[in-house]
Structure formats: C-alpha cells, structure tokens
C-alpha positions as CSV (number, residue, x, y, z in Angstrom):
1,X,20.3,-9.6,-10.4
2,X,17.5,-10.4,-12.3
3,X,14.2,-8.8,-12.1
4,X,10.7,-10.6,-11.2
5,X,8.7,-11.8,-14.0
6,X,4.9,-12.8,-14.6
7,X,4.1,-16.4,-16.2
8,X,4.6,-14.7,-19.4
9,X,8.0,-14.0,-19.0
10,X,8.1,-10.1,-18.8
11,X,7.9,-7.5,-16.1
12,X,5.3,-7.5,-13.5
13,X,2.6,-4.9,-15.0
14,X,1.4,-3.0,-12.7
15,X,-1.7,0.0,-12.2
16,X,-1.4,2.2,-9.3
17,X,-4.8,4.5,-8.0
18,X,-4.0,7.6,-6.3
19,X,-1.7,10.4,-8.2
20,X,-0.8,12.3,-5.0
21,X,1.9,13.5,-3.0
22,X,2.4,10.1,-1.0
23,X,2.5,8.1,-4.1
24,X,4.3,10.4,-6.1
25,X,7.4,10.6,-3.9
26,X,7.1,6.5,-2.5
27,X,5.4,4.4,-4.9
28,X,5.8,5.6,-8.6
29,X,10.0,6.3,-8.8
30,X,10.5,2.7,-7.6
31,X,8.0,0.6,-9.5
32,X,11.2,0.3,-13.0
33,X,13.8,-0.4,-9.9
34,X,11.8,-2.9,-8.7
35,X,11.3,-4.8,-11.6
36,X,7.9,-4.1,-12.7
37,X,6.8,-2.0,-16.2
38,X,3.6,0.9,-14.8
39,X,0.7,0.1,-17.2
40,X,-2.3,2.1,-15.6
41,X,-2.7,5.3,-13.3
42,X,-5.7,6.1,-12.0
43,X,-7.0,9.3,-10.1
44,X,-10.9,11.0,-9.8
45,X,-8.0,14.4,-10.4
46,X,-7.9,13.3,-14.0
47,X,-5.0,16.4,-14.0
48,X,-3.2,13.9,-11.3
49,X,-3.4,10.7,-13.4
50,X,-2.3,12.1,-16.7
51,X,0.7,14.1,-14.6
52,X,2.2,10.6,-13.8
53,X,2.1,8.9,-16.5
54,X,3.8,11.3,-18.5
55,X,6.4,11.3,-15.8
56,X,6.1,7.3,-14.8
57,X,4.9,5.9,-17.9
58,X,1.4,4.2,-18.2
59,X,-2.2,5.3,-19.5
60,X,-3.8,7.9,-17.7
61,X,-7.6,6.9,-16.1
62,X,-10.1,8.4,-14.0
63,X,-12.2,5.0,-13.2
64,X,-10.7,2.2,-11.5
65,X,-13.1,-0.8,-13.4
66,X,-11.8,0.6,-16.9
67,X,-8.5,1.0,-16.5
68,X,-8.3,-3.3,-14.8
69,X,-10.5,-3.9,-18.0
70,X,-8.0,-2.1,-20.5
71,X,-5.0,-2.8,-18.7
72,X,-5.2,-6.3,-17.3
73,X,-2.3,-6.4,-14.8
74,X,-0.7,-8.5,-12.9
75,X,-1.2,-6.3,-9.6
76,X,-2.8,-3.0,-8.7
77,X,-1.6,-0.8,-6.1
78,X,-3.9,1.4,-3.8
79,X,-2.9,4.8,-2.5
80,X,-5.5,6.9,-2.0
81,X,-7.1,7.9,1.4
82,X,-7.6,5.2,4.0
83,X,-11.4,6.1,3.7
84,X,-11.5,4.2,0.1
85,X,-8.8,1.2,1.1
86,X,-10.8,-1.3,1.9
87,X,-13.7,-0.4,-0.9
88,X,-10.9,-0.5,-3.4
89,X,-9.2,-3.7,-2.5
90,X,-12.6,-5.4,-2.5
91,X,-13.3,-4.1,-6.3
92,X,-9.8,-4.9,-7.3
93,X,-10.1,-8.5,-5.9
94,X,-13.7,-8.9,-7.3
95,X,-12.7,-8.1,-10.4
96,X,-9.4,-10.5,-10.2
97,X,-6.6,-8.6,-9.5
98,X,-4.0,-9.0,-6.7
99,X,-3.8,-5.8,-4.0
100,X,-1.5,-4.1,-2.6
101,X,-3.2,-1.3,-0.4
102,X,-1.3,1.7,1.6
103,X,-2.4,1.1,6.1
104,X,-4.4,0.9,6.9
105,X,-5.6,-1.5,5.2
106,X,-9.7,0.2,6.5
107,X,-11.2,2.5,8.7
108,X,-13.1,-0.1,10.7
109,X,-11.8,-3.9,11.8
110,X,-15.0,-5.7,10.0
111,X,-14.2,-3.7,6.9
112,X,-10.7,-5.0,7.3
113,X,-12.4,-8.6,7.9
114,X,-14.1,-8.0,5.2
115,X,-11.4,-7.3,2.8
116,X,-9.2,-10.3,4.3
117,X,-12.5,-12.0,3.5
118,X,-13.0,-11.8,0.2
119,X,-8.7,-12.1,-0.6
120,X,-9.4,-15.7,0.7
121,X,-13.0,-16.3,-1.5
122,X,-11.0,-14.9,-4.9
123,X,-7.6,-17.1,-3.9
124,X,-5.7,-13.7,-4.7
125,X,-2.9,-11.9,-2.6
126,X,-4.0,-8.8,-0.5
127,X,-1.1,-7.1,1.0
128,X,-1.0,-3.9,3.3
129,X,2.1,-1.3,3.3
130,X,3.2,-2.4,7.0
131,X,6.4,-2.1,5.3
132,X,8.5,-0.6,8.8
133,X,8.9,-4.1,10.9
134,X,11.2,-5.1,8.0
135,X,13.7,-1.9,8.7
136,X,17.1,-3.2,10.1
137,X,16.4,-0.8,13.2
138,X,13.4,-2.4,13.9
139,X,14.6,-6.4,13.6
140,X,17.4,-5.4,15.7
141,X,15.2,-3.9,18.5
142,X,13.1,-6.7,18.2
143,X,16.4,-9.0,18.2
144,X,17.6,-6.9,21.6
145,X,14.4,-7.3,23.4
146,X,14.3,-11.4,22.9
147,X,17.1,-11.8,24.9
148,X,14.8,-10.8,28.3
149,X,12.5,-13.2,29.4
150,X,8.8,-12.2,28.6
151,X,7.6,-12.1,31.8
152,X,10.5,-8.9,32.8
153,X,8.4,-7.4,29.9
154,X,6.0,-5.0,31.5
155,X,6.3,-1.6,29.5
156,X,7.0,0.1,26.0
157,X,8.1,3.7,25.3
158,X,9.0,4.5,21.3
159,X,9.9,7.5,19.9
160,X,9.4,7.5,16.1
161,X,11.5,10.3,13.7
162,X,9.6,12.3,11.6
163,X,8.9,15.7,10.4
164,X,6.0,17.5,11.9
165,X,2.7,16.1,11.4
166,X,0.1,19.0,10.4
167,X,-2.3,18.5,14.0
168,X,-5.2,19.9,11.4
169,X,-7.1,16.7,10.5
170,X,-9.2,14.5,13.0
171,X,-7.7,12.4,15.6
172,X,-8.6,9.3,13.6
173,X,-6.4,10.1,10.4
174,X,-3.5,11.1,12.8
175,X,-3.7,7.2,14.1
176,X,-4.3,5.4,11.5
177,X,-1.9,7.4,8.8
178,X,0.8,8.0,11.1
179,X,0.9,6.5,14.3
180,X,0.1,3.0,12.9
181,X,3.0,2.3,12.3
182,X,4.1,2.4,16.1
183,X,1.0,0.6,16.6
184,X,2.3,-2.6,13.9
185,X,5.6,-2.2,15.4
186,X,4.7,-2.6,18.6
C-alpha cells in the first residue's frame, strides 16, 4: 500500500484547528495512518494546541492566519464548534488552502452558500465530515431499499446507536452535531 503524496513527493502536510475532545479522539490518531505528516495545530486554548502536538507532532498556534503562513500545507482541517465552520473555511480558502470542515458545514444555508461559494471562486476543495453514508451498514440499507419501486416509498423510521447525548445545550446544537447525520443519511 502506498501512502498519498503531494506534487512534491512527500506526505500530505496537514494543520488541523480545534484541540478538543472530538478531534483528539477522531481526527489527530489517524492523520500518520492515513498517510499524511501533522505540520500545524491550532486552538484560541493555547494549553490545547501545545497538548497535541506534543502528542501528534506539529507546531503549536493560537491564530489560524499564522500558522497557514508558517506552515504552508497542503490541507487544513476544521474542528471546532459549528458556530466558526463556515467563517473558518472561508479564511482557509481565502488565504489558499484546501478545507476539510467537521457538519455541519454552518449554522445557516446562505452561510453554507456562501462557503460553497467562495470553494468554487478560489478553485480549491471544500469538503464536509458527512463521512456515515459511506459505512457498509448504510450502502447496504440504501442497496435494500432500491429494490422497491419509489413510488411504494412513503415513510422512514431510523434508529441511530449512540451513547447518551447530554440534552443540556440548545435544540439547534443537538440537530446539527448529532442528528445531522440522520438527516444526510436520510
């Protein structure tokens, strides 16, 4: 198996922004399995930043526009709130730098329009983590139900596994940083 390369040859360089929990357990541990060499981590909790990259590798920053300018990557990866997704993406783009942001991909649809926007302007990739509708259980359901003619299609009922979601957080977060993913699913 070989692992992906840049133009230049070497392993994909990425910077990730956001030091928490999230991408702490998902995003840093795979970036060396997946081929690609962590160059920048960035998080306002400068404690947070300098935490992962003693653990993943990479310089520790606490501004997003210094550590593209020091770092030049190939990528950048976004997990922070979904308040600063699409504010993120934009900068990241702007400043010529291919995103991949955790969903949603914005609070609003024009901000998401907006981002979508500006990927097309700049010619650069903007990807969101809708990564659950390429699960095997998931491209089997979706196998199952194409054998029924559309029309017989009327109604959807999904359960989705997972631990307990803390209920103390607005109705808003709950739907768009859990119960997206039914929603792209669906």
């Amino acid at each position: 198996m070989t692992k992906p390369q840049n133009e230049l040859g070497s392993e994909p360089r990425i910077c990730v922004v956001g030091a928490g929990a999230l991408s702490t357990r998902r995003i840093y541990p795979y970036l060396g399995a997946a081929g690609a060499r962590l160059v920048g981590v960035c998080d306002l909790d400068t404690a947070k930043a300098e935490r992962n990259a003693c653990l993943f590798g990479g310089q520790a920053y606490s501004d997003i526009e210094q550590m593209l300018a020091a770092q030049k990557p190939d990528g950048v990866i976004i997990c922070v709130g979904p308040h600063l997704h699409a504010q993120l993406a934009i900068q990241a783009l702007r400043l010529g730098y291919p995103v991949y942001t955790e969903k949603p991909p914005a609070m609003t649809a024009e901000e998401t329009l907006e981002v979508a926007r500006i990927a097309k302007e700049t010619g650069l990739l903007c990807t969101t983590a809708f990564k659950k509708r390429y699960n095997t259980a998931y491209s089997r359901a979706k196998e199952w139900m194409a054998q029924f003619p559309s029309e017989s299609l009327y109604s959807l009922s999904i359960d989705y596994c997972s631990a307990q979601y803390s209920n103390d957080t607005p109705t808003r977060v709950f739907l768009f940083d859990f119960a997206i993913h039914i929603i792209d699913l669906t």
